[in-house]
C-alpha positions as CSV (number, residue, x, y, z in Angstrom):
1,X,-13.7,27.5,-11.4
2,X,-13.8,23.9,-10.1
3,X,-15.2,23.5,-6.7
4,X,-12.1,22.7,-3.9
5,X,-14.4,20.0,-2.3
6,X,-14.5,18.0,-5.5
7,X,-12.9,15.0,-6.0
8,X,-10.1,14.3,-8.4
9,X,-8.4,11.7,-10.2
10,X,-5.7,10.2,-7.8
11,X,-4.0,8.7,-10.8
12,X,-2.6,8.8,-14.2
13,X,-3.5,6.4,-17.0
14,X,-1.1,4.9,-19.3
15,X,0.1,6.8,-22.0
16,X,-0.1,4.0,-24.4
17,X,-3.4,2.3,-24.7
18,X,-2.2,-1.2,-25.9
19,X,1.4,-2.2,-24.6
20,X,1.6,-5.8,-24.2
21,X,4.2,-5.8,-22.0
22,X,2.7,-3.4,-19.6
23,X,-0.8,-5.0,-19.9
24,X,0.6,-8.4,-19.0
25,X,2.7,-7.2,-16.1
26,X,-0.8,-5.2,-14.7
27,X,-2.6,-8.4,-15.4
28,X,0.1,-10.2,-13.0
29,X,-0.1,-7.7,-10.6
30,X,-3.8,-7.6,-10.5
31,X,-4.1,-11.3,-9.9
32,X,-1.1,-11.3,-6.7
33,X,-2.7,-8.5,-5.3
34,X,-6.3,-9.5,-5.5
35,X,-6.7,-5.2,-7.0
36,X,-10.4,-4.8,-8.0
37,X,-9.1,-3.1,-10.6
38,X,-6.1,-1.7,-12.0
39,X,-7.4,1.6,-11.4
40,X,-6.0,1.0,-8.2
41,X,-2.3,-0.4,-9.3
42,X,-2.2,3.0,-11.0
43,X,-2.9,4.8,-8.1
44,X,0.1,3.2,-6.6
45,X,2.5,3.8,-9.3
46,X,0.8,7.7,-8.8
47,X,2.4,7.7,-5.2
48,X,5.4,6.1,-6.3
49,X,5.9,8.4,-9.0
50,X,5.3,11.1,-6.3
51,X,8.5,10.0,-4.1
52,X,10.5,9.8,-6.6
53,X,9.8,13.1,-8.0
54,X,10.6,14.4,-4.6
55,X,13.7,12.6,-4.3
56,X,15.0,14.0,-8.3
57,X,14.6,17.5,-7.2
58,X,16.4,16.9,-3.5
59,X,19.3,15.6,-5.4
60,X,18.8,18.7,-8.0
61,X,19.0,20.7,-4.9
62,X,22.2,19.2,-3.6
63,X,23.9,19.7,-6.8
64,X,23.3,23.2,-7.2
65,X,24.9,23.8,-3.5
66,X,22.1,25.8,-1.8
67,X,21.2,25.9,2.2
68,X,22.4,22.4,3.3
69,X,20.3,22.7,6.8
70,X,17.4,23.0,4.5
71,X,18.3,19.5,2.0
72,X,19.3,17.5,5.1
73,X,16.0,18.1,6.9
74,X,13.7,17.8,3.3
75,X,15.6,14.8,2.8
76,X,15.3,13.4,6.6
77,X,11.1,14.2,6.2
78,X,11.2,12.0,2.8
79,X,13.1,8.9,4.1
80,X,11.1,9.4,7.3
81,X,8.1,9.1,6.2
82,X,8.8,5.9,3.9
83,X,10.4,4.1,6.7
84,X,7.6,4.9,8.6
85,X,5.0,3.1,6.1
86,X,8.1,0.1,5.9
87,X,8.4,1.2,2.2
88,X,12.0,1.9,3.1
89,X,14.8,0.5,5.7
90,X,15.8,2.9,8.4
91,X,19.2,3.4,7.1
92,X,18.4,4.2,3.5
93,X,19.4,6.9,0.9
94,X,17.8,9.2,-1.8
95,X,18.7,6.0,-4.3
96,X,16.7,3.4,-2.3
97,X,14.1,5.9,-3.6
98,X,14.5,6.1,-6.8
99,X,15.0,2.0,-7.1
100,X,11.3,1.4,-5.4
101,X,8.8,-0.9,-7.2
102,X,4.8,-0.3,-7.2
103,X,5.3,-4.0,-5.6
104,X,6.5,-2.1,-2.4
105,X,3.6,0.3,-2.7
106,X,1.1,-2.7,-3.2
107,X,2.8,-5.0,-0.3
108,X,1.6,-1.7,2.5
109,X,-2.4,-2.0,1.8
110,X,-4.4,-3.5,4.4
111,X,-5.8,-6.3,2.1
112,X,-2.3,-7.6,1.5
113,X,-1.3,-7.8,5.0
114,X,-4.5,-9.1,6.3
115,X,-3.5,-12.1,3.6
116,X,-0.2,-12.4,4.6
117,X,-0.5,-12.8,8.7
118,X,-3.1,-16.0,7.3
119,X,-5.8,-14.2,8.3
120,X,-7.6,-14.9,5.1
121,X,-6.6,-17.7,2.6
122,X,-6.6,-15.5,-1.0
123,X,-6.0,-12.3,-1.3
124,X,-9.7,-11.4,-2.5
125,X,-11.0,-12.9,0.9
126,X,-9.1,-10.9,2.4
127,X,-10.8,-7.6,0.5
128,X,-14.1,-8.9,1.2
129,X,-12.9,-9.3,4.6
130,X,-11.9,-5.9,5.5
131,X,-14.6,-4.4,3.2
132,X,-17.7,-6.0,5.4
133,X,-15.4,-5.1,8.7
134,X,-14.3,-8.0,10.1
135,X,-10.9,-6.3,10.5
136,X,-9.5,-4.0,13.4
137,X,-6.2,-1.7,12.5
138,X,-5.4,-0.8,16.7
139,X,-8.9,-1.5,17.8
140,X,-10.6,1.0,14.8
141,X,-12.6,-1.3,12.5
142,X,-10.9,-0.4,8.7
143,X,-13.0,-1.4,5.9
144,X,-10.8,0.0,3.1
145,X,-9.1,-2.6,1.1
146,X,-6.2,0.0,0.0
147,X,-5.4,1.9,3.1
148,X,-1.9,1.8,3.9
149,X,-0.5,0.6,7.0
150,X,2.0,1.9,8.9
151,X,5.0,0.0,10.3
152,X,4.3,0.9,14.0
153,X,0.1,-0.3,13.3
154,X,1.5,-3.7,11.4
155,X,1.7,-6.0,14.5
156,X,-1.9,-4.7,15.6
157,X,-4.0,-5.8,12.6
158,X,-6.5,-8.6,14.0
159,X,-10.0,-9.3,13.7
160,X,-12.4,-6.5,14.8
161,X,-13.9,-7.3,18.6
162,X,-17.5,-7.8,17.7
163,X,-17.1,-9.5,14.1
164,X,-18.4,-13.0,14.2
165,X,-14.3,-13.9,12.5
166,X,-13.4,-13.1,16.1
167,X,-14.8,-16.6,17.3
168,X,-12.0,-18.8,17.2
169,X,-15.2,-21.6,16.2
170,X,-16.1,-19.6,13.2
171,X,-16.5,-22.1,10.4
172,X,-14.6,-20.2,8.3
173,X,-11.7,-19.6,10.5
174,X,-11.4,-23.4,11.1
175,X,-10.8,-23.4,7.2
176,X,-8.3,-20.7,7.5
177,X,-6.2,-22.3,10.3
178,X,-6.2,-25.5,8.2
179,X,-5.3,-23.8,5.3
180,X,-7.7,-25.1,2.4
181,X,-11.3,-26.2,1.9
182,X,-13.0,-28.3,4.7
């Protein structure tokens, strides 16, 4: 018996090894993202994989005409809780689902948004950034690259309140604002 407390993969590998296609598209994905690894691209294709899972068997559900009270509210706790991470729109269906890319998944972690707002200039500044915690998610110093932000915590990502980034005459924060190499 395996011990509860242990961890586990979060993730499933490729089944084929050598794909060129796939490689190429993780390579590109790797590189936008600024991933460590692409351990970490599969991990989001894992959640992804997940939803849409979920969202196959509410629309097996619906077709074979059981409790509709129960569909409607699975369904409404599904689409909830990807339009609470902004994966989804408020006004979206079972198909918006089914059609989302690991892009969408990717877009959600902390490192991308901290790189987006211009808070760092490349997307691996922006891990090293939130990894030596520089960065405050509501006032809470985060220093996880991958942790996925919710809509409603978006508009309070900012440097963390003692971090030395917070000093508007940082040196490297003058280089920021400018937008290259001073």
């Amino acid at each position: 018996m395996v011990y509860p407390g242990k961890n586990h993969k979060s993730y499933e590998t490729p089944k084929r090894r050598f794909e060129k296609t796939r490689i190429e598209d993780e390579n590109r994905l790797v590189i936008e993202f600024g991933l460590r690894n692409k351990r970490e691209l599969w991990k989001a294709q894992s959640t992804l994989r997940r939803y849409r899972r979920a969202a196959r068997d509410l629309l097996a559900l619906k077709s074979s005409s059981t409790d509709a009270v129960l569909i409607e509210r699975k369904e409404d706790e599904l689409l909830g809780h990807l339009a609470r991470y902004g994966l989804l729109g408020e006004n979206a269906n079972i198909g918006d689902v089914l059609a989302l890319k690991a892009e969408n998944e990717l877009e959600r972690r902390l490192q991308t948004i901290v790189y987006r707002r211009g808070l760092a200039r490349s997307p691996k500044q922006a891990r090293q950034m939130v990894t030596h915690g520089h960065i405050s998610v509501e006032g809470r110093k985060v220093n996880i690259p991958g942790y996925r932000v919710r809509k409603s915590e978006e508009s309070s990502i900012a440097y963390y309140s003692t971090s030395p980034m917070n000093d508007n005459a940082h040196p490297e924060r003058s280089r920021i604002l400018s937008g290259g190499r001073a």
